[in-house]
N, C-alpha and C positions, 0 to 999 in steps of 0.2 A: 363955304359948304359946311352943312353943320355936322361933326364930329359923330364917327360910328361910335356906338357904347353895346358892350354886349351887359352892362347891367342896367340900362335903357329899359330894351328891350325885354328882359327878367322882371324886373320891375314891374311888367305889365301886365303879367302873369302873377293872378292873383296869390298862390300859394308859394308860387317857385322861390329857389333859394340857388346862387353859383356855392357849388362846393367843390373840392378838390379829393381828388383818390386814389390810392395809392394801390395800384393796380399791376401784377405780373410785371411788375420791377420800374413801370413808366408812373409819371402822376396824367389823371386824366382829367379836365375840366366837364362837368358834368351837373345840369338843372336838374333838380331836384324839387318835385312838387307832392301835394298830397300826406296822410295823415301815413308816419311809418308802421302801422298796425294793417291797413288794406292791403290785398293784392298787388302784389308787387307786377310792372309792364318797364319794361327796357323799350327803347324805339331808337333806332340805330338808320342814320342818316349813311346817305352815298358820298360820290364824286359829282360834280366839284362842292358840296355844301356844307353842310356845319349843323350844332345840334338846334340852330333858326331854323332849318327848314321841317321842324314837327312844331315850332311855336303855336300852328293853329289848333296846335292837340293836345296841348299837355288841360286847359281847363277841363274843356268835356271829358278828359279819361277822370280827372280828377273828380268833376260830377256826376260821373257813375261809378265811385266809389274804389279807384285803384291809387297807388302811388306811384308813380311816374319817375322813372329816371332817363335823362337825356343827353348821354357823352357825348362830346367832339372825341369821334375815335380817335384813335393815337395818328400823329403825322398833323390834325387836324387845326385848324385856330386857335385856342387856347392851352391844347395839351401838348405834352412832350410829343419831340419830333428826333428819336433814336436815329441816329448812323447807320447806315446801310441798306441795302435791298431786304437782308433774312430779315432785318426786323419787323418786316411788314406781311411775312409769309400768316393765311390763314387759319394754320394751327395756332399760332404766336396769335394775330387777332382777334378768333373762339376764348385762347384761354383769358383774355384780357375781360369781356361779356362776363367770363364764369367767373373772377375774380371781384368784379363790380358786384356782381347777385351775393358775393357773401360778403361784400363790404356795407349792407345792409342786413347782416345778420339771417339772410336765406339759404337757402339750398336752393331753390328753383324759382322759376318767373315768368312770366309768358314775355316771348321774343316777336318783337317786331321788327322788318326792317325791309326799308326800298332801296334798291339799286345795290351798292356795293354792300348798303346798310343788311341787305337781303342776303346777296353770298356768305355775309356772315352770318348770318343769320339761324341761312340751311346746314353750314359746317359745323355750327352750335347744336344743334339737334341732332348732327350726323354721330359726331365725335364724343358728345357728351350728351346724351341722352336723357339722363336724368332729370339736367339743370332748364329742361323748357318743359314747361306746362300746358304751353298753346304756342302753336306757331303761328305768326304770319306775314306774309309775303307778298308784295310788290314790284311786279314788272321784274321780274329775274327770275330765272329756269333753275330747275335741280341744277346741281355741276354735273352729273353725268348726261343729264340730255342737252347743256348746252357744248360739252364736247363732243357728242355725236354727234348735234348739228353742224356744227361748229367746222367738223371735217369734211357733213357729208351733204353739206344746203351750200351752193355756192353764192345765195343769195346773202344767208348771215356770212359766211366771210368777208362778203364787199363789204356789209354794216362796220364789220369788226373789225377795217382797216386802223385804225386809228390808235388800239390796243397794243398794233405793232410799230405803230410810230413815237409810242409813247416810249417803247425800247430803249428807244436811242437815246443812251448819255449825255446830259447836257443840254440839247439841242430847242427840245421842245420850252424845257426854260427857259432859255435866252427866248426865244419866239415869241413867248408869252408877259415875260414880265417888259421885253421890247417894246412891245405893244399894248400894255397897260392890261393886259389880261384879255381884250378885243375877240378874240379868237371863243374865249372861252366862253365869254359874253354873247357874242353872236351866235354862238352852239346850242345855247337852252334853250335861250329868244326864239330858235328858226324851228327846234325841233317841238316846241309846246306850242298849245292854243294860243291865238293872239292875246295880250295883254296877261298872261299866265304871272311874269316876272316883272313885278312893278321896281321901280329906281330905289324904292328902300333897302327890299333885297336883294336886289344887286353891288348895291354900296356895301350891303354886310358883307355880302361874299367875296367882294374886291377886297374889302380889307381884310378877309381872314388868310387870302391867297400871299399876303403882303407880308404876315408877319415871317419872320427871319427862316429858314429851313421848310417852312409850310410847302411851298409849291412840291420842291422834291420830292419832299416824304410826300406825296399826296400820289405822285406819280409811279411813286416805290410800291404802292401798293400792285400794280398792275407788273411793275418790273418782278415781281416777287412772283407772280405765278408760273415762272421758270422754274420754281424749286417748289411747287405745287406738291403735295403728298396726301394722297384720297385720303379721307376717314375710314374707319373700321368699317362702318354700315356703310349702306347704300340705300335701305329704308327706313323712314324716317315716321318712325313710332308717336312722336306729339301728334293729335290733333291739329291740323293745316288749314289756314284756309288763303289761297293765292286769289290775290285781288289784280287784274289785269288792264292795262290801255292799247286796245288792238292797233292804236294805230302809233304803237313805239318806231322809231326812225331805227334803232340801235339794235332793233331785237325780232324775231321772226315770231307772229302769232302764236303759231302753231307750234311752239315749246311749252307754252302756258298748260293746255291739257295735256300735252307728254308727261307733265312733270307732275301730273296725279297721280302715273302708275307706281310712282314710287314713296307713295305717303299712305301709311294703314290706313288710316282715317284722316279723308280732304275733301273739300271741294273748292272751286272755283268762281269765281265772281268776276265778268270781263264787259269793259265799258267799248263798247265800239263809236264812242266819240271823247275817249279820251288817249292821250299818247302816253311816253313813258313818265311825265312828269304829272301824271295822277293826281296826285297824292295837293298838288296846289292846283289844277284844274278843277277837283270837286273835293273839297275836302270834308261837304257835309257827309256823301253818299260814301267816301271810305273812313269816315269816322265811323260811323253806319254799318258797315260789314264788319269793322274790326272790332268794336263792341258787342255785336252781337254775338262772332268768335267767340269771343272770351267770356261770353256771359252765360254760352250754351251746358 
């Protein structure tokens, strides 16, 4: 089998560069493309994936004239993978985003992010207000409308069985890495369009699950929202635009528009043939939305 390289993969990308950064106390491995005088755009990847999964997006941000940066969040593949649950708490997450924007000499950025990459995304905008210039967002609800659903849709709590399985100490690791990662593997597979996840990106993602503390900390993320602590706001003052796949397995449609009334200025863009994995199901049409975002 031939050997995963995450500087393979960089390499391919015509501008990008792996750099290292020293961020709210962790070092974060993070691609790097584009001229550092453009428009600075962060894009912040979920669970279970790594900063591959926006590989199909850093050229074309790059040739509509932004600079691109691309962490493996903390716990992730390449970066530091800190001890314990609080290290993975939200606030701690946000300030790591706002740490990156000034390690390029910014104050602000436009934020992007799918899935986990998105909760951070919105608690970036919620808590620190300043540091996003545009937001946008991908298949994940404000945090306060997916706590309201959350208690009061018993359809999303069945989705969200999984978030309480992940609770358990231990357990779900041994599960996983017993099984060669199998579980996690057959999760994406069943919940995307057929052929969505080809074997290349899978072998990345298997190997970045592999490296030493990676699994945990991945799972610490979700262990951490026991010690959840709201932002100051609750509206979210950037510019928004939530790009949506109606048929997410994980997520009840109908948070997508909830999660408008809480943005001054939003709108919505929802693919009713795509699910929560978007973002590689069409990547031309939400390259497409998110440009236009950010261009407006």
């Amino acid at each position: 089998m031939t050997p995963v390289s995450d500087e393979a993969a960089i390499s391919s990308i015509r501008t990008a560069e792996a750099t290292v950064r020293e961020v709210n106390g962790v070092s974060l491995h993070v691609v790097a493309a584009g001229s550092p005088a453009d428009p600075l755009v962060v894009l912040l990847h979920g669970f279970p994936e790594c900063w591959y999964g926006w590989s199909e997006y850093v050229d074309p941000f790059v040739d509509a004239g932004y600079r691109v940066l691309v962490p493996d969040q903390r716990g992730y593949n390449r970066s530091d993978k800190p001890s314990g649950v609080r290290s993975y708490r939200l606030r701690t997450l946000s300030r790591d985003v706002v740490s990156l924007i000034g390690s390029e000499g910014r104050a602000s950025a436009h934020v992007v992010g799918h899935d986990w990459g998105a909760a951070v995304a919105w608690d970036v905008a919620l808590r620190h207000p300043g540091v996003v210039d545009r937001l946008g967002i991908l298949n994940v609800p404000h945090p306060s409308v997916f706590r309201r659903t959350l208690f009061r849709t018993p359809t999303q709590l069945r989705k969200s069985w999984y978030m309480c399985y992940f609770q358990i100490f231990r357990l779900p690791e041994w599960m996983l890495k017993r099984s060669a990662f199998e579980p996690l593997i057959d999760r994406v597979r069943e919940e995307a369009n057929p052929g969505t996840f080809d074997e290349e990106r899978l072998r990345r993602y298997r190997a970045a699950w592999s490296r030493p503390g990676a699994l945990t900390a991945m799972l610490n993320w979700y262990r951490a929202l026991r010690h959840y602590e709201a932002p100051p706001l609750e509206s979210v003052r950037a510019p928004t635009r939530i790009v949506w796949g109606d048929h997410d397995q994980a997520l009840v449609p109908e948070m997508a528009s909830a999660s408008l009334e809480y943005c001054e200025e939003g709108d919505l863009r929802r693919y009713d043939d795509a699910t929560h994995w978007l973002t590689h199901e069409h990547p031309g049409r939400v390259r497409e939305a998110l440009l236009e975002h950010l261009e407006a």
